[in-house]
GUPAVEX-287388 format. One record per residue (C-alpha): residue in one letter; x, y, z negated. Coordinates in steps of 0.001 Angstrom, whole numbers, plus 500000, padded with zeros to 6 digits. Example, Ala and Ser with C-alpha at 12.3 -4.5 7.8 and 13.67 -1.06 7.14 Angstrom:
2
+------+--------+--------+--------+
| type |      u |      v |      w |
+------+--------+--------+--------+
|    a | 512300 | 495500 | 492200 |
|    s | 513670 | 498940 | 492860 |
+------+--------+--------+--------+
//
This chain:
344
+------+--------+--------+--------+
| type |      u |      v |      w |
+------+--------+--------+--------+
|    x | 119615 | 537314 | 527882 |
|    x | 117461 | 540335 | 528356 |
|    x | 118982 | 543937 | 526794 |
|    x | 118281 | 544412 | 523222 |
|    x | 114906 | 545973 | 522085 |
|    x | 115174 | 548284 | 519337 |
|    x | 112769 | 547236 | 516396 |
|    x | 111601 | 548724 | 513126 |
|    x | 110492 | 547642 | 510221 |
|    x | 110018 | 550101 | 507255 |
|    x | 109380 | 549091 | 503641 |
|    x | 112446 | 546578 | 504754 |
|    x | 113844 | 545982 | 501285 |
|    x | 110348 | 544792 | 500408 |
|    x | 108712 | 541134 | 499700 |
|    x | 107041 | 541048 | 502885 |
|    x | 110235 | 542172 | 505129 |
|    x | 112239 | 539833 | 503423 |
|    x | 109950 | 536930 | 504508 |
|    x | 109503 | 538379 | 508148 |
|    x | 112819 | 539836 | 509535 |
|    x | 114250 | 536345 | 509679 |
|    x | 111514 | 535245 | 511622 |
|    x | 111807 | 538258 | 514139 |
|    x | 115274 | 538348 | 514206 |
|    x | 115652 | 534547 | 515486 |
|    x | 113376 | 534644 | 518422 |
|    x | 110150 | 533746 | 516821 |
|    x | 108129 | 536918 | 517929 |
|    x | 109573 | 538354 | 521009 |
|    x | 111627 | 535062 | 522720 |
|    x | 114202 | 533304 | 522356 |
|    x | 116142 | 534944 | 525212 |
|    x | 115362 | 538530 | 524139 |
|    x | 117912 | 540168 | 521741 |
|    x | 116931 | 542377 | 518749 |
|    x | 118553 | 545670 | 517427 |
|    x | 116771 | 545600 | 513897 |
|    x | 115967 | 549390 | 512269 |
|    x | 115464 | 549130 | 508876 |
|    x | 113784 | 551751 | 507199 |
|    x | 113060 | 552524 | 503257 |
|    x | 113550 | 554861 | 500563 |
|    x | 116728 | 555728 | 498829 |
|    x | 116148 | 553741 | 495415 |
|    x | 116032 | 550551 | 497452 |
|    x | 118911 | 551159 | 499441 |
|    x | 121789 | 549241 | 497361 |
|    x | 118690 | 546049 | 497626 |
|    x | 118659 | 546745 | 501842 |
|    x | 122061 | 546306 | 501806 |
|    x | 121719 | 542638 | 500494 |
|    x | 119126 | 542008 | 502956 |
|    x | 121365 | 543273 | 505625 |
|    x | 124264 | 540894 | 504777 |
|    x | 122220 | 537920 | 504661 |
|    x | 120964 | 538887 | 507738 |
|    x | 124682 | 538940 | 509539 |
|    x | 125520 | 535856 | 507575 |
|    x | 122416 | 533571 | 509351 |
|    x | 124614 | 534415 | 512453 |
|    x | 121983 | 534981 | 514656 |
|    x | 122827 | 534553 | 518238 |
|    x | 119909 | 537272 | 519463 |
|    x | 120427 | 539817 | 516485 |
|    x | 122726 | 542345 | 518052 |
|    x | 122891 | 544964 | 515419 |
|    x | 121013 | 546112 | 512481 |
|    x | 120627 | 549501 | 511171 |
|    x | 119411 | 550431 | 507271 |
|    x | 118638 | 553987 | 506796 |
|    x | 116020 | 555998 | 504642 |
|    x | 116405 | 558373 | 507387 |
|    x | 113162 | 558797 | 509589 |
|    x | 115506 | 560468 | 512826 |
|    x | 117296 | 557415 | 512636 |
|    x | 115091 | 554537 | 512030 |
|    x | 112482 | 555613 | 514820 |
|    x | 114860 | 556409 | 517182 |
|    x | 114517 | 554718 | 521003 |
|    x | 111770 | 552213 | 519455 |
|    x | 109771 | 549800 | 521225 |
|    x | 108273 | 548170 | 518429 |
|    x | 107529 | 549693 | 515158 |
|    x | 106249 | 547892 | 511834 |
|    x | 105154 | 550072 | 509440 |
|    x | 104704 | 547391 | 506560 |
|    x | 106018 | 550197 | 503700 |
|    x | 103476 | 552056 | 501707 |
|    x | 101823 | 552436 | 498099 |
|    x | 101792 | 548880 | 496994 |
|    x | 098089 | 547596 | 495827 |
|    x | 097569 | 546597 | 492135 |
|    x | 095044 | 544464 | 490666 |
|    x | 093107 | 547062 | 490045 |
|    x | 093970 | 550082 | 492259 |
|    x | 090528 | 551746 | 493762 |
|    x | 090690 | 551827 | 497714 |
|    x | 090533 | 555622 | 497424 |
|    x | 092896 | 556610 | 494950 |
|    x | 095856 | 553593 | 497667 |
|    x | 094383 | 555635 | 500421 |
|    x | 095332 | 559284 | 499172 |
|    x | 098660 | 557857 | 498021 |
|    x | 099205 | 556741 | 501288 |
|    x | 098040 | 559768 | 503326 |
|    x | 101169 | 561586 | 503462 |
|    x | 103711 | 558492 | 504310 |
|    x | 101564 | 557625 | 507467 |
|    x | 101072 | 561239 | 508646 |
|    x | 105115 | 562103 | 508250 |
|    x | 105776 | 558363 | 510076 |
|    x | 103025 | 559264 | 513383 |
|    x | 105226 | 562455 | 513242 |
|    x | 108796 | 560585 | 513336 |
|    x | 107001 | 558175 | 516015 |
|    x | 106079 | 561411 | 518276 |
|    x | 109202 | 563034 | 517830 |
|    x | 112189 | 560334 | 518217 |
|    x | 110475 | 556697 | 519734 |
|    x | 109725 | 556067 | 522652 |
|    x | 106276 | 556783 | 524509 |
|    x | 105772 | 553132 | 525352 |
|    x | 106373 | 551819 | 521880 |
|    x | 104072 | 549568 | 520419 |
|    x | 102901 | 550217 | 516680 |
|    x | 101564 | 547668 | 513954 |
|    x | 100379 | 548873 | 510749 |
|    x | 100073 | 546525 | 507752 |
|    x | 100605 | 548987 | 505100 |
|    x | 097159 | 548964 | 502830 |
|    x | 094393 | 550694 | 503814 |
|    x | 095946 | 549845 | 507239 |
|    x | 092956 | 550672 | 509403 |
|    x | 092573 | 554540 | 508175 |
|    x | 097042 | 554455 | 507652 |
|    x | 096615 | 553192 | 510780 |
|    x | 094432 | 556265 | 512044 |
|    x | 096557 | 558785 | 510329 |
|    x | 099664 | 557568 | 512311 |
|    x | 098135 | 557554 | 515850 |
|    x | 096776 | 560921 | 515253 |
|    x | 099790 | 561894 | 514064 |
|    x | 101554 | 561061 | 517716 |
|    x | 099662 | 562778 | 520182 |
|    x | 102010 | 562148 | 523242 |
|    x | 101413 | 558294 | 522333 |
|    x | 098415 | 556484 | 523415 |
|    x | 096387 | 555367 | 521147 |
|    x | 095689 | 551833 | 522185 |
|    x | 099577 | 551509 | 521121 |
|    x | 098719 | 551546 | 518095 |
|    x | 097325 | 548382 | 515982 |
|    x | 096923 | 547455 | 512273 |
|    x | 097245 | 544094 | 510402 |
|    x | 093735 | 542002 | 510682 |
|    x | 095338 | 538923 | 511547 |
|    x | 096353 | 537914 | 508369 |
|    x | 092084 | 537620 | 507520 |
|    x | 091891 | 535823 | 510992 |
|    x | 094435 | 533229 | 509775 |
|    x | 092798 | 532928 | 506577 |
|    x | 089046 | 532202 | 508094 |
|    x | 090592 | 529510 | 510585 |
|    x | 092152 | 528036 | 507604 |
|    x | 089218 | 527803 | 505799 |
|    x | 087174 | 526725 | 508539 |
|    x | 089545 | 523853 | 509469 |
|    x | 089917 | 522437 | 505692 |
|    x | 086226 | 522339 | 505567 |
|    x | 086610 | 520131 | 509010 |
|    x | 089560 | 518424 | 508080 |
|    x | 091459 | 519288 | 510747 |
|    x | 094453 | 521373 | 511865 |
|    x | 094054 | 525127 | 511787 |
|    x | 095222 | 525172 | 515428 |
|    x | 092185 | 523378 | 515946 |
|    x | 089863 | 526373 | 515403 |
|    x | 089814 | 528896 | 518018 |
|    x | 088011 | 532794 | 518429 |
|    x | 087102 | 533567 | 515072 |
|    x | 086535 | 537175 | 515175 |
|    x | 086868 | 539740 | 511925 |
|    x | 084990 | 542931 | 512023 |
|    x | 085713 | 545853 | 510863 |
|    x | 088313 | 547091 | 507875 |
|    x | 090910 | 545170 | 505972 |
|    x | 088928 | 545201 | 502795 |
|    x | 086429 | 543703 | 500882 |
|    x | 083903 | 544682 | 503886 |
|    x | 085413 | 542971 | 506493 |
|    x | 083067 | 540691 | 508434 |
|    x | 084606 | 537051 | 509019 |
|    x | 082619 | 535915 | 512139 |
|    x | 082243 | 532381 | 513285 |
|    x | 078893 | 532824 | 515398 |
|    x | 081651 | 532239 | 518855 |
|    x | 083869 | 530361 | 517060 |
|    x | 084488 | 526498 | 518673 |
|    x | 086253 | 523677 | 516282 |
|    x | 087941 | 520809 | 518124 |
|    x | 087220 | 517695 | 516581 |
|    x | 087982 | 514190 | 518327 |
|    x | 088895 | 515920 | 521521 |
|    x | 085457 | 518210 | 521665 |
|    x | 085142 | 521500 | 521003 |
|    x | 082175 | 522387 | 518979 |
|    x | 080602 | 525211 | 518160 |
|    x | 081513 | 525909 | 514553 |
|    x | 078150 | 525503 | 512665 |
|    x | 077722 | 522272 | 514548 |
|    x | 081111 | 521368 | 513549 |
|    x | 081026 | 522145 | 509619 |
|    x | 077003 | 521161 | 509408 |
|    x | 076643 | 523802 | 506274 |
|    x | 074942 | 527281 | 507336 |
|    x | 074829 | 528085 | 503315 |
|    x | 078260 | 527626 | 502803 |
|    x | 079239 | 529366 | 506331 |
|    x | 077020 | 532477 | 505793 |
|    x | 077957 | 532558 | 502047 |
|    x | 081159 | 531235 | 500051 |
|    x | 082831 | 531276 | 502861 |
|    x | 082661 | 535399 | 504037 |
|    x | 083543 | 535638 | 500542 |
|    x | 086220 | 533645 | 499819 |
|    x | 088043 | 535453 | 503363 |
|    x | 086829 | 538667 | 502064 |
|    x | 088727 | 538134 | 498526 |
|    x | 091355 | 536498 | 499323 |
|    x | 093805 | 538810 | 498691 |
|    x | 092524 | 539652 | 495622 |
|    x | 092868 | 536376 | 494845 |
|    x | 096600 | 535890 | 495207 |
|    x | 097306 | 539246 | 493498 |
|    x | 095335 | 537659 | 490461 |
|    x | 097550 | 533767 | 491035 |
|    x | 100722 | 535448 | 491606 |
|    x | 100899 | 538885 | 490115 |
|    x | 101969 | 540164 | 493586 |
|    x | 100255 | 540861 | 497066 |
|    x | 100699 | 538437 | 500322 |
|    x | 103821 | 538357 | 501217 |
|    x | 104933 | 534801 | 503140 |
|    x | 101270 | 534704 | 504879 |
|    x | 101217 | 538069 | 505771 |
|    x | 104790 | 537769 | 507363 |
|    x | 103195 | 534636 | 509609 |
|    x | 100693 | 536870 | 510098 |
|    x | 102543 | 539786 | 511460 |
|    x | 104652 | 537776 | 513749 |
|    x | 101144 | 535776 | 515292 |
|    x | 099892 | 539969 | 516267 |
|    x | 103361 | 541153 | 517284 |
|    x | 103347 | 538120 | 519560 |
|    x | 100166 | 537829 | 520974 |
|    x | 100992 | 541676 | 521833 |
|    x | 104306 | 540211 | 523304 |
|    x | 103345 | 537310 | 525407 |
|    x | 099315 | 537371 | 525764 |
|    x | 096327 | 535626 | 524369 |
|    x | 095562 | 531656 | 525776 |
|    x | 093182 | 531743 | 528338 |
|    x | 089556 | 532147 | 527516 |
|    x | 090821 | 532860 | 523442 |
|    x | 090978 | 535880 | 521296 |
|    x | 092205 | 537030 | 518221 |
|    x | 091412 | 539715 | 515556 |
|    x | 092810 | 543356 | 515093 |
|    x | 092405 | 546539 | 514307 |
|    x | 092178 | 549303 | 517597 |
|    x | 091169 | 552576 | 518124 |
|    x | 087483 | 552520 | 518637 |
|    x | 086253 | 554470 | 521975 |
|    x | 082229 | 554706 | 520733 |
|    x | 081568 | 552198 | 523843 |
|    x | 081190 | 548606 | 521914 |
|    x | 079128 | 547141 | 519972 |
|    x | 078253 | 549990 | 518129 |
|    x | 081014 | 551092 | 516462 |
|    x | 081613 | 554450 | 516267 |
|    x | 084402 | 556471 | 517596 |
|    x | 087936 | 557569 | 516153 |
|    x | 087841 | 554878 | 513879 |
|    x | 090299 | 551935 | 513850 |
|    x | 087909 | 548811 | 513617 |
|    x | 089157 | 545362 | 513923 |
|    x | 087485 | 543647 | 517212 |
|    x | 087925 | 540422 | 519036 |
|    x | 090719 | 541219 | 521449 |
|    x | 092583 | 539920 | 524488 |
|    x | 095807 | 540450 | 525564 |
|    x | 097838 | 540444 | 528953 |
|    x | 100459 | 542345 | 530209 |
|    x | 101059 | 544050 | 526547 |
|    x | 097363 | 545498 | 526747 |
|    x | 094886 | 545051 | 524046 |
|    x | 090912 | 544912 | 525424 |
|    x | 088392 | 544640 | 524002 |
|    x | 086012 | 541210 | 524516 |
|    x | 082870 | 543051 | 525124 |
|    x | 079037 | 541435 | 525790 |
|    x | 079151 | 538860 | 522848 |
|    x | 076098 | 538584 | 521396 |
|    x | 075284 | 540101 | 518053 |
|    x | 072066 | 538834 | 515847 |
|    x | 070970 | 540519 | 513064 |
|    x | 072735 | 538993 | 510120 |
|    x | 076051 | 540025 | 512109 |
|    x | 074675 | 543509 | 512771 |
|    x | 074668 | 544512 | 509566 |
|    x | 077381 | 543640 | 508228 |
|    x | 079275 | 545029 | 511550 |
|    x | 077188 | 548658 | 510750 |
|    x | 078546 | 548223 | 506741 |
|    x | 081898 | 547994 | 507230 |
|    x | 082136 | 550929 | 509765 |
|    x | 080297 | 552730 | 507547 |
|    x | 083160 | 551909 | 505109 |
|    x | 085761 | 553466 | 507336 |
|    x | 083930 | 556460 | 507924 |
|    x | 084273 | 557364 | 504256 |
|    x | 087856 | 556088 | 504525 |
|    x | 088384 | 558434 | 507534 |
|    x | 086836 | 561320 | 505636 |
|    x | 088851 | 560625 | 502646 |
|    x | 091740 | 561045 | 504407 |
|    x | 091218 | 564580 | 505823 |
|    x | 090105 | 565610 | 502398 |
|    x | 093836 | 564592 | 501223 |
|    x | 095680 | 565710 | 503991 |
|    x | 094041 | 569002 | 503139 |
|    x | 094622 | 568619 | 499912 |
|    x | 098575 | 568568 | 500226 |
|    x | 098911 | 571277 | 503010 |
|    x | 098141 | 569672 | 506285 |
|    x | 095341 | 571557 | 507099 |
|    x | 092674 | 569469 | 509870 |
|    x | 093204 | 570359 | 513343 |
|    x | 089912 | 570524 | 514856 |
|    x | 091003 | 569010 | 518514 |
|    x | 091815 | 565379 | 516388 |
|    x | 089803 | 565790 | 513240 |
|    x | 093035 | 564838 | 511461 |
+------+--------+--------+--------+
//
């Protein structure tokens, strides 16, 4: 069995930890033959409800769970990391604005980056789910200089999942049937749900996917916006956010990060944007179709783009540039003035 890896997850006491430590903790995510030192990390209200989580944690008796640690300390829970999962922030109402979750959220992700810098290690790898994760995500990597920045990720898998889905019902066939979807852009309202590469197995072929579902109205209309309110649609049903489906969701990134992407597949997430692909500008986090080896997120360049996809690519960067804005504004705003070498 290899030696333990140390990994965090913050806003641990929350819906979404409770339906994904289980998951990581047994093997799901990293192997079943690598152990798991669990950090759990949230703040001191919740702590008497951690300490539940903790002791149903030891009583699954899980062979690869070596230790786990519940703190609302940041020196401790960051300490040694290799993985980090910041899924703890503001929560999202039914009818919180974007800006006023981003402000609210400015100063948890920039004091987090700072913990990451000062006490995990270098080669840690960082996923941010916490809503608005792409600019949360931005704040954090800024925040850690010494780490690179193509170590750190945010959640767009869970709107990946959720366009397969849809795709595959409309087929009527398993959603591991439908392969390289690609979402564009932020983890909002914006985001662009792509199927223009995506193939759809269906008796043993793989189609392309408007060949497969044979309705261009439906794919260029109800269904961008059914994946891009989605969320907003379980909040309304259940009177809370995703919780079990963004759990899956985290474990399918966290994994693909672990073990690779199939041959000649990708997936969706959010990465630092360079300036050099299609068009999106730099230092922004922008969700791209990515493939993995080796623990190395790249970028699947030279896809082509046609002009109902440019636009909407162009809109929702535009979104994040106000997002990105927004956020130096409020880390101004409580006493972190911008540095002029990062812009954050």
């Amino acid at each position: 069995m290899a030696e333990p890896i140390r990994v965090l997850v913050t806003g641990a006491a929350g819906q979404i930890a409770y339906s994904l430590l289980f998951s990581i903790a047994k093997g799901d995510v990293f192997g079943k033959q690598q152990s798991i030192v669990l950090h759990l990390l949230d703040i001191p209200p919740m702590l008497p409800v951690l300490e539940g989580v903790v002791m149903e944690l030891q009583d699954c008796a899980l062979p690869l769970l070596r230790e786990v640690i519940p703190t609302d300390k940041e020196e401790e829970a960051f300490k040694d990391l290799d993985v980090a999962v910041l899924v703890g922030s503001i929560p999202r109402g039914e009818v919180t604005e974007r800006k006023l979750l981003l402000k609210a959220n400015v100063a948890i992700f920039k004091s987090q980056g700072a913990a990451l810098e000062r006490f995990a290690k270098k080669t840690v790898k960082v996923l941010v789910v916490g809503n608005p994760a792409n600019t949360n995500c931005l704040i954090a990597a800024k925040s850690a200089p010494s780490i690179p920045k193509e170590n750190f990720t945010c959640l767009t898998r869970l709107d990946h999942n959720r366009a397969c889905s849809q795709v595959a019902m409309r087929c009527g066939v398993p959603a591991t049937h439908v392969k390289n979807v690609i979402i564009w852009g932020n983890h909002s309202p914006t985001q662009y749900p792509d199927v223009h590469h995506c193939k759809v197995n269906m008796a043993g072929s793989d189609l392309a996917c408007f060949e497969a579902v044979k309705d261009d109205t439906w794919l260029k209309g109800d269904f961008i916006s059914t994946v891009q309110q989605r969320g907003v649609a379980i909040i309304k049903a259940r009177k809370q956010s995703s919780a079990m489906s963004a759990a899956k969701a985290i474990c399918d990134h966290m994994r693909d990060i672990w073990s690779g992407t199939p041959e000649g597949e990708f997936t969706s997430m959010g990465v630092y944007s360079t300036g050099n692909s299609y068009g999106v500008p730099e230092d922004l986090v922008y969700s791209f179709p990515i493939q993995i080896k080796d623990k190395c997120c790249r970028i699947v360049d030279g896809l082509a783009i046609n002009d109902f996809s440019r636009g909407k690519i162009d809109a929702t960067a535009t979104e994040l540039m106000e997002e990105r804005d927004m956020a130096v504004a409020a880390l101004a705003m409580l006493g972190h003035p911008q540095n002029p070498d990062t812009r954050l």
